[in-house]
C-alpha positions as a Python dict, from the first residue, in 0.01 Angstrom:
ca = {
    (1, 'X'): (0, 0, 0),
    (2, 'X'): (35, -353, -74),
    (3, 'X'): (469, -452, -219),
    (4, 'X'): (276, -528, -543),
    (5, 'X'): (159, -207, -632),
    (6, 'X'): (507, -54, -495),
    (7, 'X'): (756, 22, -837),
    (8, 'X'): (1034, -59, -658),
    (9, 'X'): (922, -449, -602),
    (10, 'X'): (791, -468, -959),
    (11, 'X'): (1090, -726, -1108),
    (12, 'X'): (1177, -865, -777),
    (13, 'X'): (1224, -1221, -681),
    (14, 'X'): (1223, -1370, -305),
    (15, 'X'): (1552, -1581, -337),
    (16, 'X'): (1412, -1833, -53),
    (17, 'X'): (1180, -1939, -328),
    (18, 'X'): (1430, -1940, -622),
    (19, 'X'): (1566, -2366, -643),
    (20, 'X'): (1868, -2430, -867),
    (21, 'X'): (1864, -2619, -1175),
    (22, 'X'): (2000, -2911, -1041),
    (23, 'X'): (1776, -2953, -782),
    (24, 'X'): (1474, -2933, -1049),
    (25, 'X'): (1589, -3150, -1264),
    (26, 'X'): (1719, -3421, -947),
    (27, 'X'): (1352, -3366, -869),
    (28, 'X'): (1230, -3406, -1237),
    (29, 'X'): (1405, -3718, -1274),
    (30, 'X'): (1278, -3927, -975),
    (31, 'X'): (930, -3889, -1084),
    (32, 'X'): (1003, -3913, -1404),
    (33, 'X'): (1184, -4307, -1257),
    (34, 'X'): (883, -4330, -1020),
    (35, 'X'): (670, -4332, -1329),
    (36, 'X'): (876, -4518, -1515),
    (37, 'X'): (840, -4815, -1242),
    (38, 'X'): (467, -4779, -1210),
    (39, 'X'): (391, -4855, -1557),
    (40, 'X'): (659, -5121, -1575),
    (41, 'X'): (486, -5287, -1244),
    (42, 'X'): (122, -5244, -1380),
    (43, 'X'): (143, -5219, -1761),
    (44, 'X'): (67, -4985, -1967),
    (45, 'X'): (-133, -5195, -2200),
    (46, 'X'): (-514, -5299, -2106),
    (47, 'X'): (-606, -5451, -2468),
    (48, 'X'): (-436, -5758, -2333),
    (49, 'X'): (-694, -5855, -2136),
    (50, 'X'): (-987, -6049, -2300),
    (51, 'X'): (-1266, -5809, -2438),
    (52, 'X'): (-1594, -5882, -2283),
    (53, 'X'): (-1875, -5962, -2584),
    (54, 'X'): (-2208, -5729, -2573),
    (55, 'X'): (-2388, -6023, -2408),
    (56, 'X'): (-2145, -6072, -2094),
    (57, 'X'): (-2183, -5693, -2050),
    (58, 'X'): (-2548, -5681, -2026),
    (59, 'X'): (-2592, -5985, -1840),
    (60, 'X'): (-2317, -5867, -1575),
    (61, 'X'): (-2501, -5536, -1578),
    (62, 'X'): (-2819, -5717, -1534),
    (63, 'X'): (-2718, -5936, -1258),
    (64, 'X'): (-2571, -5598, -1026),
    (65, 'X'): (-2911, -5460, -1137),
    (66, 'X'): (-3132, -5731, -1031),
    (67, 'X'): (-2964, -5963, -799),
    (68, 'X'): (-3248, -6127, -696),
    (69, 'X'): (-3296, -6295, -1032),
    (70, 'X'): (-2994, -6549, -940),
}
Protein backbone atom coordinates (compact mmCIF):
# COMPACT_ATOMS: atom_id res chain seq x y z
CA UNK A 1 0.00 0.00 0.00
CA UNK A 2 1.02 3.19 -1.37
CA UNK A 3 2.59 6.04 1.99
CA UNK A 4 -0.57 7.98 0.95
CA UNK A 5 -3.13 5.76 1.96
CA UNK A 6 -0.87 4.80 5.17
CA UNK A 7 -2.45 6.97 8.53
CA UNK A 8 0.68 7.32 9.83
CA UNK A 9 2.05 9.60 6.72
CA UNK A 10 -1.25 11.48 6.57
CA UNK A 11 0.20 15.16 8.03
CA UNK A 12 3.71 14.50 7.06
CA UNK A 13 6.08 16.73 5.29
CA UNK A 14 9.51 15.63 3.44
CA UNK A 15 11.82 18.35 5.06
CA UNK A 16 14.22 18.17 1.82
CA UNK A 17 11.35 19.93 0.16
CA UNK A 18 10.45 22.39 2.99
CA UNK A 19 12.69 26.11 1.90
CA UNK A 20 12.83 28.79 4.61
CA UNK A 21 11.22 32.02 4.45
CA UNK A 22 14.10 33.81 3.62
CA UNK A 23 15.05 31.96 0.87
CA UNK A 24 11.37 32.52 -0.69
CA UNK A 25 11.21 35.76 -0.31
CA UNK A 26 15.36 36.29 -1.58
CA UNK A 27 13.80 34.36 -4.45
CA UNK A 28 10.54 36.49 -4.61
CA UNK A 29 12.41 39.56 -4.75
CA UNK A 30 14.83 39.00 -7.71
CA UNK A 31 12.04 38.36 -10.00
CA UNK A 32 10.10 40.65 -8.64
CA UNK A 33 13.70 43.26 -9.68
CA UNK A 34 14.01 41.17 -12.88
CA UNK A 35 10.58 42.40 -13.73
CA UNK A 36 10.99 45.49 -12.54
CA UNK A 37 14.02 46.01 -15.16
CA UNK A 38 12.17 44.47 -18.05
CA UNK A 39 9.45 46.89 -18.09
CA UNK A 40 11.77 49.77 -17.29
CA UNK A 41 14.02 48.55 -20.48
CA UNK A 42 10.92 47.99 -22.79
CA UNK A 43 8.06 50.12 -21.42
CA UNK A 44 5.18 49.36 -20.22
CA UNK A 45 3.20 51.75 -22.28
CA UNK A 46 2.33 50.89 -26.14
CA UNK A 47 -0.29 53.91 -26.66
CA UNK A 48 2.84 55.91 -27.30
CA UNK A 49 3.35 54.73 -30.43
CA UNK A 50 1.35 56.32 -33.35
CA UNK A 51 -2.10 54.53 -33.94
CA UNK A 52 -2.37 53.21 -37.38
CA UNK A 53 -5.80 54.79 -39.21
CA UNK A 54 -8.37 52.02 -40.69
CA UNK A 55 -6.90 52.74 -44.15
CA UNK A 56 -3.07 51.94 -43.33
CA UNK A 57 -4.43 48.72 -41.76
CA UNK A 58 -6.21 47.44 -44.70
CA UNK A 59 -3.84 48.51 -47.17
CA UNK A 60 -0.87 46.83 -45.09
CA UNK A 61 -3.16 43.83 -44.81
CA UNK A 62 -3.77 44.02 -48.44
CA UNK A 63 -0.30 44.32 -49.56
CA UNK A 64 0.89 40.83 -47.25
CA UNK A 65 -2.27 39.47 -48.94
CA UNK A 66 -1.56 40.25 -52.44
CA UNK A 67 1.99 41.10 -52.96
CA UNK A 68 1.92 40.90 -56.40
CA UNK A 69 -0.20 44.02 -56.73
CA UNK A 70 3.07 46.26 -55.90
Amino acid sequence: MADEFNIEFVGKVKADNLTSLAEDSKKEQEEILADQAHWAKHGTNRSTKAAKSKSEIMEELSRERFPWEE
